[in-house]
Every structure is written in C-alpha cells, then in structure tokens.
N, C-alpha and C positions, 0 to 999 in steps of 0.2 A: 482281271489280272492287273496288278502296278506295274507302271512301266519308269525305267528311272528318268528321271529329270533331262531335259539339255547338258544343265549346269552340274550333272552328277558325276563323277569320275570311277570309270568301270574298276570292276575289283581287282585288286593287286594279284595278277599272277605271276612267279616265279619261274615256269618255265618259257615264258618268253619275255617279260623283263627287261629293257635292254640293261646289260649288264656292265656296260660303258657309260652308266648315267652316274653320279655322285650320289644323286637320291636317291635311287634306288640302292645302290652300296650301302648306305645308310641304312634304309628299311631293311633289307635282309639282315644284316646284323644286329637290327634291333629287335627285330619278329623271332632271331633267333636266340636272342641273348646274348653275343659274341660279340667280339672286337679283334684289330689286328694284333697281333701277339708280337711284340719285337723279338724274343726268345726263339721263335721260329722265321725271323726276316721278311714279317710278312707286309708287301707292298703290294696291293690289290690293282691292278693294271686296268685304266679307264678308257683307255687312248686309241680309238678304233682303228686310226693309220698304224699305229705301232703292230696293234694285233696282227692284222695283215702284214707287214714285214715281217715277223716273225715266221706264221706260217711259209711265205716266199723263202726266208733264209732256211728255210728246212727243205724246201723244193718238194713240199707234198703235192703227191697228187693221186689218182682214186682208185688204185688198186694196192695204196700204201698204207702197211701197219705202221703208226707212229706212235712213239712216248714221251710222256710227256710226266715232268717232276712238279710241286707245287702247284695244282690244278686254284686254289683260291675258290674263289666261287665261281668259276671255269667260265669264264669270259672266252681265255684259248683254246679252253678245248670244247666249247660249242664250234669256233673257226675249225676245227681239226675235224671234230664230227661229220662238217657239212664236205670236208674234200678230200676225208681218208676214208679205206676201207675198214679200219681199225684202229682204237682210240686204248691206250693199256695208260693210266695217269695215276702216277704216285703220289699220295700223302700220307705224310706223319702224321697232321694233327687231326685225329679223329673227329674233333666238336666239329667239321666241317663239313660232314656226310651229308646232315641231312638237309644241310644247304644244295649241296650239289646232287643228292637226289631232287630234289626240288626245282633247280637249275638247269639240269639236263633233260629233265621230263622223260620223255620219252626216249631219247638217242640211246639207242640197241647195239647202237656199235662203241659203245664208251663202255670200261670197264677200270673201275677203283680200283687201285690196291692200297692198303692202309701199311704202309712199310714205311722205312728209313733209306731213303736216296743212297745213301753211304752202307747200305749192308744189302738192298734188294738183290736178290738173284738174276743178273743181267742174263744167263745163261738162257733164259725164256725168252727172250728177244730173238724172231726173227732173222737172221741174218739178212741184212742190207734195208732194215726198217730205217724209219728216220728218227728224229729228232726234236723236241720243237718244246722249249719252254720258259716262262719267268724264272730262272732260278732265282733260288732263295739267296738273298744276300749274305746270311750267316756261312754259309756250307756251298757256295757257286764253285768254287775254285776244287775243291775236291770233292764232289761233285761231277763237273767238267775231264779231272784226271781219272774215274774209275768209269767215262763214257767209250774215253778216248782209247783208255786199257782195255776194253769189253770185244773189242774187235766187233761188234755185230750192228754198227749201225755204217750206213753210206754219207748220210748225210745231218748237220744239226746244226739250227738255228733257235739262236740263247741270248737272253735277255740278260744284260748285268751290268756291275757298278762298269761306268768306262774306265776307269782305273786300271780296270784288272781285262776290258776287251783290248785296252791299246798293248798289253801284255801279251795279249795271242796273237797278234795282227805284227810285232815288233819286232827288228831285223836287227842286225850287229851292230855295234856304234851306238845303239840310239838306249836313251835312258831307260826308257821300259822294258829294254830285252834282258832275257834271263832263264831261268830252267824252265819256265812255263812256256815261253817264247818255244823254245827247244823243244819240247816235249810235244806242241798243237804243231811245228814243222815237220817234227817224225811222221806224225799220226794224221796228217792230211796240210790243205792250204786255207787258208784263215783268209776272209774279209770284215772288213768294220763296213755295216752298212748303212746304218744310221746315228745317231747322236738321240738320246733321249732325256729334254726335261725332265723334274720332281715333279711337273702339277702332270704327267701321264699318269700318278701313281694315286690313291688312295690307304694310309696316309700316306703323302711326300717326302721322300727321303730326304736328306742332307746329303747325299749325292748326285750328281747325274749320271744318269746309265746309257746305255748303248746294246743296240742289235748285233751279233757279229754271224757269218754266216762260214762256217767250216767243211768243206768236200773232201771226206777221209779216202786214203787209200785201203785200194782190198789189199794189196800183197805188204801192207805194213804189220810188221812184230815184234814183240818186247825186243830191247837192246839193251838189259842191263848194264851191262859192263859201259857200254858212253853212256849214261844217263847216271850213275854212280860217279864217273868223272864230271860231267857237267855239275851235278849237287854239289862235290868238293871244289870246283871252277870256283862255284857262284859265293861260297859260305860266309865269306867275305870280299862285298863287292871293291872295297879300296885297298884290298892287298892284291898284288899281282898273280899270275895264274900259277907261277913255280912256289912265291910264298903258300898257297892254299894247299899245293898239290903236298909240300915240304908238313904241314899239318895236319895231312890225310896220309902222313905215313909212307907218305912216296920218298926214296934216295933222293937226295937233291943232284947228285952226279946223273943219276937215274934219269928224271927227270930233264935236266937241263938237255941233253944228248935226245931224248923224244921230242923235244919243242926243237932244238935244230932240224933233226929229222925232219920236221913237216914244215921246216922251213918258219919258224917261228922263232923271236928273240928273247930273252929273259926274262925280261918287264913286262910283257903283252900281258894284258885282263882278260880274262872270262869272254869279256861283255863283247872283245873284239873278233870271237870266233864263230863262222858258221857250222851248221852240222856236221859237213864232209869234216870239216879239219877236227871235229871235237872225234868222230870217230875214225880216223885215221888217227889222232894223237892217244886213242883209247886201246888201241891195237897195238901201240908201242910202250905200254905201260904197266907195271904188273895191276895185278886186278885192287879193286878197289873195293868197299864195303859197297854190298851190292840193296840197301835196308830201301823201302820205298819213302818217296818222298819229294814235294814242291817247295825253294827254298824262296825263287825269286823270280 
C-alpha cells in the first residue's frame, strides 16, 4: 500500500477546513466556481475573535434555537452548531449550498433555508430564540427592523457597518441618533461591543464594522402612532421638530400647544428627544401617517 509522503499535504477537506484561513476562503470558491457577490453584501468573516463575539453578543447557549441570516460559508454557524440546540440560517444566494453542505458536514442540528431575509416568515421562530449573525451590508438595517418587529426573538447579536451600530447604540443630542436609535430603544437595549477592522473580512470592505449586542424586551409592542411621529421628527434633520411636524400635516397652533404641553419649546429638534417625550408628545397629537419605515 502507498503511503503519502512527510512532505505531502493531506487532502483538502471542507468539512473541517478552518474556515477562518484566507486560503482556504480562496480554495472553496475556487473548487466551487464562486466569488463574493457585491449584489448580495457579501463580506466572508475570517476573524476567529470576531466569530466568538458574536455568538457571546447573542448570549447562546445549549438548549437555544438560534438564527441566523447570511450564513457565507458558515464560519458562524459551525460556532452556533457547536453551542446551540438549533441552527435555522437564512440564504438568498443559492450558488452557496453546496459550499455549506460541504462546510457543515455533518451538523444535524443546522438547517438552510434558501429565502430573502426581508420576506422570510419570522412567524417559525421560536419565541425567545436568539439571534446571531454577519448581516449583509446591502439590506443590515432592514433586516435588523423586521428582527426587532418579529417579537420572537430575546436576544441578538449582529455584525455590521459601525455606521449604522453607533446608530443603535446612540442616545439624544448626539449625531448618530435618529428613528433607528428610537426604534432598537423601543424594542430592547443596545451595546457596541467591539469595533471591527476590513482585513476580518474577505474581501475587505471600505468600511469598518462593529459587533453590537441588543437584549430585547418581552412585554415590547408596535407603537405606531410614536414612531409615525418620530419618521416625521427625523424627515428633516435641520428643520426643527414643529417645522417637520407643520409638513406632516400637523396644525401648527396644533402642534406648538403639544410641544409646550410636554414642556418643550419651538425650535427643539428631533434629534433632542428621548422615547418617553416622543410618546407622550404622540399622545397629544392627532395621528399621523402611520406607512412603515427607517428614515435616520
């Protein structure tokens, strides 16, 4: 019988692979034909500290069904395999199946669904599952609002442009606050918990990204009527909150008399308002176009 060499390097298998190597990112997309797709945001995650933060920022642990969006060639969801009870991971782009049947090998507890993040039926979700994934950089942000809307998850930790984490994480006064701000305070409390270079990514984006980790409430539920007032708050961030509101159709007598009401003065901005005051000044206002929607 042949035996290979010292110097021979054992044959390339895909179900254990590290998947955190470049070379190996490489070889699977070459063995498969494929490349990253900018069309679909795709930024293949190398970065083994990162990986691990993530799953942390979702707080999995082994009796937890978790989901997970843009599996890639499932780098996080072999980490999700090894410490949840259930692995349910959504992709759009199908050329990528039979990477990640390849990838995952054997994990019996992982299950594809080949769907659109933005239309999947969250209704299959567990109530109180977690959360845990690279969102796609094209489609992160809504995405992140139809998680947040779904009521069914406790806990989620998400990968994305910092841009758009210092956004969830960002309190009144400060530049980054706005209806997203607003909307991840409804629907639970936000941490940024780490910062993440380009070179964790294959390819490297032209931004830097960030981990952020959100612990949703159970007893949170739509509020349209404040969040139709926050949209017209935000619509324009350098016009003051009575010009915006006077735009959306609101009495300006109307109006001005609700902003005293909560103790607030003419000129105040959007940007200067916490939740209690957006809904207490939503309460004193007639209703608003209630159309869904993240403006800022």
């Amino acid at each position: 019988m042949k035996q290979a060499g010292a110097d021979e390097e054992p044959a390339f298998d895909p179900s254990t692979a590290p998947l955190t190597s470049p070379r190996v990112v490489a070889e699977l997309l070459e063995r498969f034909g494929l490349r990253a797709e900018k069309g679909f945001g795709q930024h293949f995650l190398i970065a083994p500290s990162v990986v691990e933060s993530v799953v942390e920022a979702a707080g999995v642990r082994p009796d937890d069904e978790v989901w997970e969006v843009g599996p890639g060639l499932g780098v996080l969801t072999r980490a999700l395999s090894a410490r949840a009870r259930e692995v349910v991971s959504v992709e759009l782009d199908a050329r990528l199946l039979p990477i990640l049947h390849a990838t995952l090998g054997g994990a019996r507890n992982v299950t594809i669904v080949v769907a659109d993040a933005l239309t999947v039926d969250l209704g299959r979700v567990t109530p109180g599952s977690r959360f845990a994934a690279n969102l796609p950089y094209n489609v992160g942000t809504a995405v992140l609002a139809r998680l947040l809307a779904a009521g069914r998850f406790s806990r989620l930790g998400v990968l994305l442009q910092r841009e758009v984490a210092e956004r969830l994480v960002a309190t009144p006064g400060s530049r980054a606050y706005g209806s997203l701000s607003l909307l991840v305070a409804h629907h639970g409390r936000a941490r940024l918990v780490r910062p993440v270079a380009p070179g964790a990514f294959v390819p490297p984006p032209a931004v830097t990204s960030a981990v952020v980790s959100i612990e949703l409430y159970p007893e949170a539920v739509p509020d349209p009527r404040t969040f139709a007032l926050v949209r017209a708050g935000f619509r324009h961030r350098r016009k003051t909150l009575l010009a915006n509101l006077r735009l959306a159709g609101i009495d300006a007598d109307a109006a001005r008399s609700a902003l005293a009401d909560v103790g607030l003065e003419a000129r105040i901005r959007a940007e200067a308002l916490d939740l209690p005051t957006f809904r207490a000044l939503a309460a004193r206002l007639p209703a608003l176009d209630v159309r869904e929607g993240v403006h800022s």
